[in-house]
Each structure stands twice: as C-alpha cells, then as structure tokens.
TORDREN-458007 format. One line per 2 residues: number of its first residue (from 1); their letters; for each residue z, y, x of N, C-alpha, C. Coordinates in pm, 1 decimal. Example, Ala and Ser with C-alpha at 12.3 -4.5 7.8 and 13.67 -1.06 7.14 Angstrom:
<atoms>
1 = AS = 780.0:-569.0:1319.0:780.0:-450.0:1230.0:780.0:-330.0:1320.0  708.0:-225.0:1285.0:714.0:-106.0:1367.0:787.0:3.0:1290.0
</atoms>
This chain:
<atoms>
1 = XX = 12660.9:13177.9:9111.0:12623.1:13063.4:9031.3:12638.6:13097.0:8883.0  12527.3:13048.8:8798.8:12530.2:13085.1:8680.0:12642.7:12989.5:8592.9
3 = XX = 12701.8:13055.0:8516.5:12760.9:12940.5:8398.8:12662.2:12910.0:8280.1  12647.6:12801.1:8294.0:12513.6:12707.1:8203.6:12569.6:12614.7:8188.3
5 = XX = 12473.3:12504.7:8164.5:12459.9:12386.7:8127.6:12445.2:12268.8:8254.7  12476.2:12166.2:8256.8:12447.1:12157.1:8387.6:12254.8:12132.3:8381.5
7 = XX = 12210.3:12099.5:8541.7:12098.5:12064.1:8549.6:12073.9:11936.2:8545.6  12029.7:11829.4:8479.0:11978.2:11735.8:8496.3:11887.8:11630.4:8521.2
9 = XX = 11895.9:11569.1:8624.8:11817.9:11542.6:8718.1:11770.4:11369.4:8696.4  11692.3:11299.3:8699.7:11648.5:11153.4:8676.6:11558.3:11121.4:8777.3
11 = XX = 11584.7:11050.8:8866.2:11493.6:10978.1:8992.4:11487.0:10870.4:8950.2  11315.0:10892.3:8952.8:11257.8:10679.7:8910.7:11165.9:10656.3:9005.5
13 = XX = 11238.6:10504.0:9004.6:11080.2:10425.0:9080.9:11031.7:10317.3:9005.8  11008.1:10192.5:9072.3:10914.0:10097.6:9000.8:11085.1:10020.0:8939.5
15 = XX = 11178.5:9966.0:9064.7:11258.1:9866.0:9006.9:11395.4:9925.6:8927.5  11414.0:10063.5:9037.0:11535.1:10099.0:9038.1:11668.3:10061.4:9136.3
17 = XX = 11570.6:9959.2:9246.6:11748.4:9945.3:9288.7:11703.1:9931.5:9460.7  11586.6:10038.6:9522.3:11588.6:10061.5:9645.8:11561.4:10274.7:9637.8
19 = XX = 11425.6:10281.2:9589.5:11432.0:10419.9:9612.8:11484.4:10527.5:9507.3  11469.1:10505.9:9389.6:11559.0:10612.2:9297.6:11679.6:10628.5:9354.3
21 = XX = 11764.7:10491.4:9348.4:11906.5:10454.2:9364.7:11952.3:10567.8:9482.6  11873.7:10543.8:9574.4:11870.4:10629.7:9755.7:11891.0:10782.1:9730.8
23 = XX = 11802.6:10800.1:9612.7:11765.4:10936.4:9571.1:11879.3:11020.1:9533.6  11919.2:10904.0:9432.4:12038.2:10947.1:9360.0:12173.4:11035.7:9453.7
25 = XX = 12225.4:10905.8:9533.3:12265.0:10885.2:9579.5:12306.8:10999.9:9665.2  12157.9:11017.4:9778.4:12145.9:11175.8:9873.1:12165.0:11244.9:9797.6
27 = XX = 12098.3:11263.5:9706.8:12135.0:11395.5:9635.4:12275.3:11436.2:9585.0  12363.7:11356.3:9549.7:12468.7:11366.3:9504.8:12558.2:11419.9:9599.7
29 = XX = 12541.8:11325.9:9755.6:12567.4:11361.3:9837.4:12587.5:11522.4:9923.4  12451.0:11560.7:9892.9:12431.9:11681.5:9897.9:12522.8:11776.9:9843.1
31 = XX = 12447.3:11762.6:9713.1:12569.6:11861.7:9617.2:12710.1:11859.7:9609.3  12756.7:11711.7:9651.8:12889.0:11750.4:9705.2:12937.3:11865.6:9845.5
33 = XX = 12832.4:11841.0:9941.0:12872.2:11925.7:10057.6:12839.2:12049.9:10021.8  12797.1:12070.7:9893.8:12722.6:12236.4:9858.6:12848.1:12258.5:9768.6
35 = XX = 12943.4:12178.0:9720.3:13024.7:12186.4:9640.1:12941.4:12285.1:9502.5  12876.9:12150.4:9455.2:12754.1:12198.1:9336.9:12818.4:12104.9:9187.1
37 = XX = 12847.3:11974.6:9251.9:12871.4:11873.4:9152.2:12926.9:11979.2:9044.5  12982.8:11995.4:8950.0:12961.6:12049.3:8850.7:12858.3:12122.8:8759.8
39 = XX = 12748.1:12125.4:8884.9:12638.7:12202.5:8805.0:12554.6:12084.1:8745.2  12546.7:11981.4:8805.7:12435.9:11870.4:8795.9:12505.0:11742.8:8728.7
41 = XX = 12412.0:11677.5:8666.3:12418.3:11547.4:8633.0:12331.4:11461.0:8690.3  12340.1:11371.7:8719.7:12249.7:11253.8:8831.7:12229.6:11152.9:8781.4
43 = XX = 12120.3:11113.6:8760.2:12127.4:10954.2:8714.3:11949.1:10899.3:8835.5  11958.0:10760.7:8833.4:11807.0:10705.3:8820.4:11790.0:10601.2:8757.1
45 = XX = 11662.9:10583.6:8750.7:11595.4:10466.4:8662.1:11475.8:10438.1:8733.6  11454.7:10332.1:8656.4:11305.9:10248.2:8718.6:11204.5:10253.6:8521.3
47 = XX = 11078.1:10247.5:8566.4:10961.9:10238.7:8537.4:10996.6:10083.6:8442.2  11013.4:10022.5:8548.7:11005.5:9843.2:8488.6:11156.8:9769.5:8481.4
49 = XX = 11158.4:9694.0:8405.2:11288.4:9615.2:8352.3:11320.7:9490.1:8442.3  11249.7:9499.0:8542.2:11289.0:9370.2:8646.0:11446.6:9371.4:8691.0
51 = XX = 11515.8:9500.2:8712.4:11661.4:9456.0:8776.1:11763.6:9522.4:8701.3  11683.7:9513.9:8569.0:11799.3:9580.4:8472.4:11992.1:9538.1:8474.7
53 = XX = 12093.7:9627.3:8533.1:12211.3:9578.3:8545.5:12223.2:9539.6:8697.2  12174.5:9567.3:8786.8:12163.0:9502.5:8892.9:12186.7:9586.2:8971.0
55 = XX = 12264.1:9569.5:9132.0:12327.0:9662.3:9205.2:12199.4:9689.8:9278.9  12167.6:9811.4:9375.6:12053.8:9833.3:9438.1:12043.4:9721.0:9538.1
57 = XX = 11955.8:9703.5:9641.4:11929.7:9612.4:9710.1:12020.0:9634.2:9851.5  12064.5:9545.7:9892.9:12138.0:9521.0:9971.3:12111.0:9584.9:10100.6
59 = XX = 12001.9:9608.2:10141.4:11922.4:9661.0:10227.2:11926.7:9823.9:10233.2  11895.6:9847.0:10106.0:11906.1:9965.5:10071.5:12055.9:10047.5:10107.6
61 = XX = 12130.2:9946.0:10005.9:12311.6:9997.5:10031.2:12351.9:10002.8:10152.1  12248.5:9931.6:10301.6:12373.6:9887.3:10403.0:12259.4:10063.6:10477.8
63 = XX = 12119.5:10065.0:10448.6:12055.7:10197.5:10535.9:12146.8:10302.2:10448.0  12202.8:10326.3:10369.6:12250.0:10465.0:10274.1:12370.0:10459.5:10339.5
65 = XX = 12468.2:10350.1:10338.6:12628.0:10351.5:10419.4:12625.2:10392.5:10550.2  12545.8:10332.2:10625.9:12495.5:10418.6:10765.0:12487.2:10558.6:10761.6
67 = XX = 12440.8:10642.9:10673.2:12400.6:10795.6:10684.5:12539.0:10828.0:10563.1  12681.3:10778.4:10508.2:12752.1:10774.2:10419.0:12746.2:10856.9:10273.2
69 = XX = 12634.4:10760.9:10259.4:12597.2:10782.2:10126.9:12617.9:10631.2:10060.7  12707.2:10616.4:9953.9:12710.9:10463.8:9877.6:12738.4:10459.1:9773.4
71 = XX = 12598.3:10366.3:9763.3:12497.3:10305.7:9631.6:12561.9:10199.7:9551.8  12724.9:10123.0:9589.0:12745.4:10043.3:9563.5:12773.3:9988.5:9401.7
73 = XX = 12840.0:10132.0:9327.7:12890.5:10149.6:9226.5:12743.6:10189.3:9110.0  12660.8:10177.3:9161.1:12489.4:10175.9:9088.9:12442.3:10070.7:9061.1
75 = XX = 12376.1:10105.9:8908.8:12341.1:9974.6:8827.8:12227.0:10018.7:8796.8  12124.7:9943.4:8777.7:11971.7:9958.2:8761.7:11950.2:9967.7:8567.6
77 = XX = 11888.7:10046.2:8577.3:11839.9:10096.9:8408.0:11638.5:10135.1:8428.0  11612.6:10067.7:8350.9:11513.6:10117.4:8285.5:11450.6:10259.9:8198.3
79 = XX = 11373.5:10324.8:8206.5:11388.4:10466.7:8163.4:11372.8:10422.3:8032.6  11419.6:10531.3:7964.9:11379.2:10523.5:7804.3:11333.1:10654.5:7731.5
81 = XX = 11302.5:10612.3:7611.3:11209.8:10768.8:7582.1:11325.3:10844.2:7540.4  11434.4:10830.8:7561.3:11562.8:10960.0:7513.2:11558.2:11041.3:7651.8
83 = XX = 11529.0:10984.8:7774.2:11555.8:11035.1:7911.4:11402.5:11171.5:7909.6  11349.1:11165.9:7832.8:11238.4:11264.1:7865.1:11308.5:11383.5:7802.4
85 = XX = 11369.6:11378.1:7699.7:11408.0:11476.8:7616.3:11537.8:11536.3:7688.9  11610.7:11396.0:7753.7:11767.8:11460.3:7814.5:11753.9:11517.3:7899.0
87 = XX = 11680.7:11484.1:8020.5:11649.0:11515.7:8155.8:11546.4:11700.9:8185.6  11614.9:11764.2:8246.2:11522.9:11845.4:8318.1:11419.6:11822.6:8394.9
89 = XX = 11473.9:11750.0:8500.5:11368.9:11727.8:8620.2:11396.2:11546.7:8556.7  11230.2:11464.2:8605.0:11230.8:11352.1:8588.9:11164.7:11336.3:8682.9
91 = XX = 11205.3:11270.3:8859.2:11121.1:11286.8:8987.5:11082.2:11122.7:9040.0  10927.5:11149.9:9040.5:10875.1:11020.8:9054.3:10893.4:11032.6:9224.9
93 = XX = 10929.6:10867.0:9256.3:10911.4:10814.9:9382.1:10746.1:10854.4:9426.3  10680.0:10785.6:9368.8:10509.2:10767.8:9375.6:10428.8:10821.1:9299.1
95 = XX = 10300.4:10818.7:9277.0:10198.5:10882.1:9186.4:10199.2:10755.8:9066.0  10195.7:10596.0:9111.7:10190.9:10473.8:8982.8:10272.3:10536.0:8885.9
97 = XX = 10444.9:10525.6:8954.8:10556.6:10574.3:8825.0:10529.8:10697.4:8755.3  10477.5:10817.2:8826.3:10447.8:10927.7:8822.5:10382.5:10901.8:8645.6
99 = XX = 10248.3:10852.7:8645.9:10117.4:10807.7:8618.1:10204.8:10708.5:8484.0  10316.2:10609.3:8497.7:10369.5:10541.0:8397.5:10470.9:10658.9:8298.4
101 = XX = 10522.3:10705.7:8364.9:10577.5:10777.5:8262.5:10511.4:10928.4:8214.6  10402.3:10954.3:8223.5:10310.5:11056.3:8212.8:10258.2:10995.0:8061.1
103 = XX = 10225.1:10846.7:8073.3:10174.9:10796.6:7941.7:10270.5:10783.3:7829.3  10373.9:10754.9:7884.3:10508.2:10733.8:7806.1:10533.9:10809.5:7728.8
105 = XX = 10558.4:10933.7:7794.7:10614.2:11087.8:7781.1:10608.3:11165.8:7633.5  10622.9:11211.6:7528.8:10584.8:11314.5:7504.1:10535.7:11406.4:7567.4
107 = XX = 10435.8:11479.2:7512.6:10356.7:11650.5:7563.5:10423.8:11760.8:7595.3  10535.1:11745.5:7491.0:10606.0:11892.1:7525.1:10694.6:11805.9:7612.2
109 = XX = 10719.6:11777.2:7697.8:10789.5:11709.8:7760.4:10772.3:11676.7:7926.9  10682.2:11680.5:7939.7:10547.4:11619.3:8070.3:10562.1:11715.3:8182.2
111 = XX = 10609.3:11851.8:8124.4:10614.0:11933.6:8232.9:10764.7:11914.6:8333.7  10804.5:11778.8:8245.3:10918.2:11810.9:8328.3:10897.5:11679.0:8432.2
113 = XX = 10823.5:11572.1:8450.5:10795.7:11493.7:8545.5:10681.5:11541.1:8677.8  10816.5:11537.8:8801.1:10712.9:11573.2:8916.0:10707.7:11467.9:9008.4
115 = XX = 10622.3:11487.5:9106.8:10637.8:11370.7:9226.1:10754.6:11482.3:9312.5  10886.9:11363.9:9331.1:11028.8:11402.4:9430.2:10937.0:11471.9:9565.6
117 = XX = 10820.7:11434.7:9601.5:10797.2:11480.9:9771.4:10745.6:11643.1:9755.5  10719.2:11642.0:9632.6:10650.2:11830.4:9603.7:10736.9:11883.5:9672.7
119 = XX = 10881.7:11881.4:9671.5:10944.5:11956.1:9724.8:11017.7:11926.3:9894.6  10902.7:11885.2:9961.7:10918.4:11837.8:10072.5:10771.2:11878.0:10103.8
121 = XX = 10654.8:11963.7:10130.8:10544.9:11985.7:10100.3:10488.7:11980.2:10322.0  10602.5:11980.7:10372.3:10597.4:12036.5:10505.9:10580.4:11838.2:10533.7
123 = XX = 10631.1:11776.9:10480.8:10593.5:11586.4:10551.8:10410.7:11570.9:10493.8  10432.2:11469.6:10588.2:10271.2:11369.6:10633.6:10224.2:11307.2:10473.8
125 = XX = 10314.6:11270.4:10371.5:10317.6:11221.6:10272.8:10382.1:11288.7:10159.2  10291.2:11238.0:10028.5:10339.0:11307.6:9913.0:10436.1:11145.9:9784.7
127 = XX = 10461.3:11048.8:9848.1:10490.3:10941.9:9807.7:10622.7:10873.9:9901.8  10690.6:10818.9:9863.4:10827.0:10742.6:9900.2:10780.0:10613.7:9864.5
129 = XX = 10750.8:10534.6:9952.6:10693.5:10407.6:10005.2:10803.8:10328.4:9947.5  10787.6:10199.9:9929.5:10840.9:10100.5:9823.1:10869.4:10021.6:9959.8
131 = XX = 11011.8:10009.8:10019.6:11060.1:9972.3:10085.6:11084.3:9793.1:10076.1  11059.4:9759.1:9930.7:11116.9:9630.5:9918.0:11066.9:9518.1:9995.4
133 = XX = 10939.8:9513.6:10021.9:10883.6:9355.3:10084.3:10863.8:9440.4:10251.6  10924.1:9532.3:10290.5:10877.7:9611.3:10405.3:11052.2:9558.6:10517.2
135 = XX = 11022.4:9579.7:10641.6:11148.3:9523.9:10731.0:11264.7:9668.9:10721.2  11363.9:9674.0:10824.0:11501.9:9728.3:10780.7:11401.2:9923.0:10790.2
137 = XX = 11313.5:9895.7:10876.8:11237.8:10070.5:10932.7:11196.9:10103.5:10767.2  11141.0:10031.8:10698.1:11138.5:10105.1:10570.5:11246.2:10166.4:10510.5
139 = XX = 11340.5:10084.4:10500.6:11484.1:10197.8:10426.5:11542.1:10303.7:10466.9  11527.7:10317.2:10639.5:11511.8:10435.4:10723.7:11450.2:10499.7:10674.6
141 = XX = 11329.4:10476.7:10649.3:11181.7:10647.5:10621.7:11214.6:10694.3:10512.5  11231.8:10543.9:10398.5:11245.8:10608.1:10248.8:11388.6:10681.8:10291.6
143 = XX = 11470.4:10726.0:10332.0:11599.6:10780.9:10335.0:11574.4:10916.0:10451.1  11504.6:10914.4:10523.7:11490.7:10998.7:10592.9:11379.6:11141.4:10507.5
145 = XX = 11267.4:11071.5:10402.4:11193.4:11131.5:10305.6:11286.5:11199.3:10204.0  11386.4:11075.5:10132.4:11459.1:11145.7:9998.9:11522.8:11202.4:10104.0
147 = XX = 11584.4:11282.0:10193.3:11687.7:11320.2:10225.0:11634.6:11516.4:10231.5  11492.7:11473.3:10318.3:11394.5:11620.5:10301.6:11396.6:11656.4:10158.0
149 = XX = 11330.3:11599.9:10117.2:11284.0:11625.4:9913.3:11410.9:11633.5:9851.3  11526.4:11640.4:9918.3:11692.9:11691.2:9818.8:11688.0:11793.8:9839.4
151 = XX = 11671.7:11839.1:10015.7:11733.0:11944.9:10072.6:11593.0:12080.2:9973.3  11479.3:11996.4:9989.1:11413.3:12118.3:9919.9:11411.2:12133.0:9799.6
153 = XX = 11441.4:12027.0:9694.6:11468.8:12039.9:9553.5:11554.1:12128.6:9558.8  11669.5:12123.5:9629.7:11807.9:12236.1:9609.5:11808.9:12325.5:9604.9
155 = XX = 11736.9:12369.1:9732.5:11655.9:12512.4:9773.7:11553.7:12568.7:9654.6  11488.9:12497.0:9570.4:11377.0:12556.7:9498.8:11459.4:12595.2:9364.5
157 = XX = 11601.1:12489.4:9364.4:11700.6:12525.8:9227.6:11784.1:12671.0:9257.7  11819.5:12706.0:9405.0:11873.6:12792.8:9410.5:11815.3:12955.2:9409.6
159 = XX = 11635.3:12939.6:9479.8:11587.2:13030.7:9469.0:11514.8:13064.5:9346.6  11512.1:12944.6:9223.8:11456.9:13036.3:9129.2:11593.8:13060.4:9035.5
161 = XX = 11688.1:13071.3:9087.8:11838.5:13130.8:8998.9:11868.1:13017.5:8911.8  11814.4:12921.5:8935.8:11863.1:12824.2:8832.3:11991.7:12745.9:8868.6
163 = X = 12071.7:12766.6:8981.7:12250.4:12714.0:9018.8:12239.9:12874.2:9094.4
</atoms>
C-alpha cells in the first residue's frame, strides 16, 4: 500500500437518504474488512436539497442493518461545487444525477464523475434504481447492486496501484 493521500470518494443520488447513503455505507463497510479505512475518505450527497439534514430512509437503514451495515449516524447533504474539486471519484447512482452534476461541474473536473455500476460491468444494469416509492424488494436490489459496484470499485483501486 502506497503512503499518499487518502482517496476520496462521493456517492450521489437524487435525495441522498436511500441510495448514496447505502453506498456509503457498503463501502465503508468493505474497507473496513480490507482494513483500508485509512486510505479513504467517504462521504455522500444528493443532486437535490429535498432531505437536507435528514437521516436516510427508514427502509433503507432497516435493508443495510440486515446485511450489518448502519446508516443511522448519516445526514443528508446536498452536493456543492467545493465537492468537485475535493473529491476523486464522484459516483453517480443513475445517468439523471450523472447528467446533473456533469452541468454543474467544472471541465477540468468532469473526469472525475462516473456512473457507481461501471464498475460492476458483469450486472443486467448500468443504474441503481431509486428505491423510494418502490416496496421492501427494492432496498434489497439497490444493496445487492452497491454491494457488486464496491467490491469492483476496490478491485479497480487496487489494480491500478492506487491503495
């Protein structure tokens, strides 16, 4: 493992408080069992200011505690244009958010927003479905999706020497 800086990482969706949050969350998860946490910084955000301050959705927290991952201590933020400049990776849930912060963005900057499923290239889908108006099987898939797209983000950080 290199001594650097850490990597920093920003998962957004539309609200912030079902699929980033999830994102976050696995991933952190992860890197704890990789005993990585020191390399990374984690945050997510949402696109839109609807649940600014707001714990993820309840739904969300009780499918993530099931697989013991918990969202509880997560508060919903809005992205801002300092997060393009702070952030390494900025990983869209969908192609919309993708597409919102593409306009947002600075240029020299842009290369660092991808869609989270790129690195999951082997699933049916390139998008993490917006679980919110969907029954409890949505927070399953979206968690069963971010959970692929960690394991291969990790993998793509470790094989290009970057942890």
């Amino acid at each position: 493992m290199k001594n650097q800086n850490q990597i920093k990482v920003l998962f957004v969706c539309m609200g912030n408080i079902c699929r980033s949050p999830s994102a976050e969350g696995v991933f952190k998860k992860l890197i704890k069992e990789e005993q990585l946490q020191k390399c990374f910084s984690i945050d997510s955000a949402g696109t839109h200011a609807y649940h600014i301050g707001d714990s993820p959705d309840l739904r969300s927290q009780r499918a993530a505690k099931e697989r013991k991952v918990d969202l509880s201590t997560l508060r919903a933020r809005k992205v801002i244009m300092g997060d393009f400049e702070d952030y390494d990776y900025l990983l869209a849930m969908d192609g919309d958010n993708h597409a919102i912060m593409m306009e947002s963005c600075p240029e020299e900057h842009q290369h660092k927003i991808q869609l989270f499923l790129d690195y999951a290239p082997h699933l049916d889908t390139d998008e993490v479905p917006d679980p919110y108006y969907g029954g409890t099987y949505g927070f399953e898939r979206v968690l069963d999706l971010i959970e692929e797209a960690s394991v291969g983000f990790l993998e793509k950080l470790k094989t290009s020497g970057e942890i």
